[in-house]
C-alpha positions in Angstrom: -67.8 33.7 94.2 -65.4 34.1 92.0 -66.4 32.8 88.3 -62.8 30.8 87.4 -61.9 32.1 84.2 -62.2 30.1 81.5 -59.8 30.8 78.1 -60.5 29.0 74.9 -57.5 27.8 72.9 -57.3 30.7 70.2 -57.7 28.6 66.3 -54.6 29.9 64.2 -55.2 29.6 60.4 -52.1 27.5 59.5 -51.2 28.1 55.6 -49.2 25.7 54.2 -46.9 26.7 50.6 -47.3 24.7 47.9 -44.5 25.5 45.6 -46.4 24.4 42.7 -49.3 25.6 43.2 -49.7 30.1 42.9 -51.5 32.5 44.4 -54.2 32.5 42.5 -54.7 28.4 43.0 -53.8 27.0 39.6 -50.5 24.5 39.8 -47.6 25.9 38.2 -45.7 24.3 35.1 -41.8 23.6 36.2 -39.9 24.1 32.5 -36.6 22.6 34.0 -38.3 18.9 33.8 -39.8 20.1 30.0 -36.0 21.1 29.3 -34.7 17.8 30.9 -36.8 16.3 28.3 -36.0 18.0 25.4 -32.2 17.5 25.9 -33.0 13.7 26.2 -35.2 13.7 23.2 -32.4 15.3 21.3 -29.4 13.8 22.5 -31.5 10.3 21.9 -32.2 12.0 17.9 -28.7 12.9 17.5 -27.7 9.1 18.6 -30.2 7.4 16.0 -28.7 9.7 13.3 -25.1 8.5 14.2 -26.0 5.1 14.1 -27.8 5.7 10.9 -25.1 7.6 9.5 -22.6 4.6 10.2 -25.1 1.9 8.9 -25.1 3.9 5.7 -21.1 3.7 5.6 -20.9 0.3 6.3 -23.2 -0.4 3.2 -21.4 1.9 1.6 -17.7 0.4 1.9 -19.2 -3.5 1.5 -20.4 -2.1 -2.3 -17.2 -0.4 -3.3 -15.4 -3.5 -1.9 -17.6 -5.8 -4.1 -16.9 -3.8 -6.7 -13.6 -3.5 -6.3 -13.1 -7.2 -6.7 -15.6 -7.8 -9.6 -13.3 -5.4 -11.1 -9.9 -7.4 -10.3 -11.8 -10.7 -10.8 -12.9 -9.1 -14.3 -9.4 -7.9 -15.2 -7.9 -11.7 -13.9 -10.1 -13.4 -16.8 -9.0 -11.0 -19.4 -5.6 -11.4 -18.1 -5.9 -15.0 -18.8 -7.7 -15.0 -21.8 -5.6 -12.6 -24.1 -2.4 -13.1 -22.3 -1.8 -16.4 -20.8 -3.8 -18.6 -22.9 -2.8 -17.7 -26.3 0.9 -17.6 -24.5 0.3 -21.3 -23.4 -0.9 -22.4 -27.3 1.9 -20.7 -28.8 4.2 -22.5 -26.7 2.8 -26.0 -27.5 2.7 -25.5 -31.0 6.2 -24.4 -31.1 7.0 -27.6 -29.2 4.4 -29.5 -31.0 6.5 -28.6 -34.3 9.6 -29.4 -32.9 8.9 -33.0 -32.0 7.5 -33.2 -35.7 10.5 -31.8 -37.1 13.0 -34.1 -35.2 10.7 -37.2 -35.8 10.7 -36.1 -39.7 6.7 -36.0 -39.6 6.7 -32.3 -40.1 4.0 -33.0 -42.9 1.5 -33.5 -39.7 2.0 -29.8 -39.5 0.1 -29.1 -42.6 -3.7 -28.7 -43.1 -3.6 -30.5 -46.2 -6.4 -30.6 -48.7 -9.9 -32.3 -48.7 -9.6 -36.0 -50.1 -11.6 -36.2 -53.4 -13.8 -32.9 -54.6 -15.9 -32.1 -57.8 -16.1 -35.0 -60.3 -16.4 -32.8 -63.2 -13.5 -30.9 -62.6 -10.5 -32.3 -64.8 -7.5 -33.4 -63.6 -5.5 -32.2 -66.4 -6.3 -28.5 -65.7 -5.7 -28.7 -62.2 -2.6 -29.8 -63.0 -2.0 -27.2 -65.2 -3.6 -24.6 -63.0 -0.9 -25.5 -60.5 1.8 -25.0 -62.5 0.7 -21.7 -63.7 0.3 -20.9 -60.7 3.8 -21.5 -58.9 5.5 -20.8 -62.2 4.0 -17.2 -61.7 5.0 -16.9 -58.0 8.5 -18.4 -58.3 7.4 -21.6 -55.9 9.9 -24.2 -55.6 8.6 -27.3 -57.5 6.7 -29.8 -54.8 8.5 -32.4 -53.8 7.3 -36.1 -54.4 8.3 -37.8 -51.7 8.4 -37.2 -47.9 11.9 -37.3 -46.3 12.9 -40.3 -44.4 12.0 -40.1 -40.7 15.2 -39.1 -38.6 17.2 -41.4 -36.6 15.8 -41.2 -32.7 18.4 -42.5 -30.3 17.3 -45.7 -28.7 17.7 -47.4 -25.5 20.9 -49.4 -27.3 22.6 -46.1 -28.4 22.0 -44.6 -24.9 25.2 -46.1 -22.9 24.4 -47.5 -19.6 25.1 -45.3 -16.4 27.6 -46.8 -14.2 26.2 -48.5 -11.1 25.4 -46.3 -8.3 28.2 -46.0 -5.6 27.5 -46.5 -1.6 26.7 -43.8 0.5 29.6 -43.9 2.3 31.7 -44.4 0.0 34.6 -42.0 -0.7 34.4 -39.3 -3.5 31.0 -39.6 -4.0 28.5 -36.9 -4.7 24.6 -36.6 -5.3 23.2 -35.2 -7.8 20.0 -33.8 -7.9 18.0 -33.0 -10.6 15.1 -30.9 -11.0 13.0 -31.5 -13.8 10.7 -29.6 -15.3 7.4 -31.7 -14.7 8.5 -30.4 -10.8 10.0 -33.8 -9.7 13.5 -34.1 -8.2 15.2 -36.9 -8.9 18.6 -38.0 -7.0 21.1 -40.0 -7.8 24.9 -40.8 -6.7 27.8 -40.5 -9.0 31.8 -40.7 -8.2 33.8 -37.2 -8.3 35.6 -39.2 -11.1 32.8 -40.2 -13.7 32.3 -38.1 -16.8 30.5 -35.2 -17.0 29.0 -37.3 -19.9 27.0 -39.3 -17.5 24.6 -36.6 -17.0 23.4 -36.6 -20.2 22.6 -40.2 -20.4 20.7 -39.8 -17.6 18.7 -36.9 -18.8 18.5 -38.9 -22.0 17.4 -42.2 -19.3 14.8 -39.8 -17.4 13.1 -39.1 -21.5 14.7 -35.7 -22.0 16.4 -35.0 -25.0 19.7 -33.6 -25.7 18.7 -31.2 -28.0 15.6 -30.2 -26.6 17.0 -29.8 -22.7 20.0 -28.4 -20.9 21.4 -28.2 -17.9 22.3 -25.2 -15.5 23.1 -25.4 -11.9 21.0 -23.8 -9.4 23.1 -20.9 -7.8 24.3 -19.2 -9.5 22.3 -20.3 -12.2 24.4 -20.2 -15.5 24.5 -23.6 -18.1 26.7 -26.4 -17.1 28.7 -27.4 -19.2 29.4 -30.7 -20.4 32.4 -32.0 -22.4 33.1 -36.2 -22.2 36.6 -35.4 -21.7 36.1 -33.7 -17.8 34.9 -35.6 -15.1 32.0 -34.2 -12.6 35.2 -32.5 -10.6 36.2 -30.8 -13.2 32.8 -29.1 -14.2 32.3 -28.3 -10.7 30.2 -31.0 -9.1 32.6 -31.6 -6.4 29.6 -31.3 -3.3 26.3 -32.4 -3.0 24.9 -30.4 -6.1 21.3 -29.4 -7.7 21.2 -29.1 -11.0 18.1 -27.7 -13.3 17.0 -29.4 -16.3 15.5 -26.5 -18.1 13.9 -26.5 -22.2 16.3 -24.7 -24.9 15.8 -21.0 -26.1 13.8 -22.4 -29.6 15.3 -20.7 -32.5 13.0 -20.2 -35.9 
């Protein structure tokens, strides 16, 4: 008989590669991912440090700006304090004597002396203290009595204004009048009035004469007023603003 042959499946030894792991068995260490990494970490660092570095700025600018404008707010009070304040009390003084000098009350404008003093002092020698005094300065001798109080125009000297024409009536004008204080004022006057009228009615309004004048607005140059012309024939032949401004002072 013949024995069938029998064959036996031959066992291959399969290997399989492991890329990380070598020859010898131990794993092996990739340095592209470690790389990867490191870029990260840095490009991350370099980021932070921007973002610092701006931070920094921005504090930075917000103190030069705060003291930038401590500085102009510093400079606005001195500005104030040596220029325009001592500019505001000289100019109300110099008004203030003005209104004493037209009222004839310039005495106000003296400090005067204290009322009374040292019983034991003598009158006699004051007196003759004084005398020595001016006679060695060449002072003008004192006067004795105060000068009469000028004469202030009053509401009866003032003439009235004429009454206010219509709208729509013909030759008429407006006038307005900017005062001083800020307030415009507006009234209507015929082309044919006197230029005259404008003063009463700054005199009306409680500005005076000699203290105020007026000048029109464009081109601004002083108006002026004679009681011989009519509004025409100073100008004021259209609606018309005029300023009511204070007089130069002269010492």
């Amino acid at each position: 008989e013949c024995s069938a042959l029998t064959t036996t499946p031959r066992l291959h030894r399969v290997i399989l590669f492991n890329p990380n792991i070598n020859d010898s068995g131990l794993p092996t260490i990739d340095f592209r991912f470690f790389f990867f990494l490191l870029i990260n970490y840095l490009i991350a660092l370099s980021c932070f440090d921007v973002l610092e570095e701006e931070e920094k700025n921005e504090k930075r600018q917000k103190l030069v700006r705060k003291k930038q404008q401590e500085a102009q707010g510093e400079k606005a009070s001195r500005y104030i304090e040596n220029v325009l304040k001592p500019h505001r009390e000289m100019k109300l003084r110099k008004l203030e004597e003005r209104f004493y000098q037209m009222t004839g009350e310039a005495w106000k404008l003296s400090s005067g002396h204290k009322l009374g003093g040292d019983e034991g002092t003598s009158q006699t020698s004051f007196e003759t203290s004084n005398r020595e005094a001016a006679k060695s300065q060449n002072l003008p001798k004192p006067l004795t009595e105060f000068p009469s109080p000028a004469v202030q125009p009053t509401c009866k000297e003032i003439p009235d204004l004429p009454e206010e024409p219509s709208q729509t009536a013909e030759e008429v004008v407006t006038v307005a009048l900017r005062c001083p204080s800020g307030n415009v004022l507006r009234r209507r006057f015929l082309k044919s009035c006197s230029s005259q009228v404008l003063l009463d009615w700054m005199m009306r309004i409680g500005y005076h004469t000699s203290l105020y004048s007026l000048s029109t607005s464009f081109p601004r140059r002083p108006l002026a007023v004679e009681g011989g012309q009519s509004l025409e024939d100073v100008g004021i032949t259209v609606d018309t603003v005029l300023i009511l401004e204070e007089k130069e002072q002269t010492n």
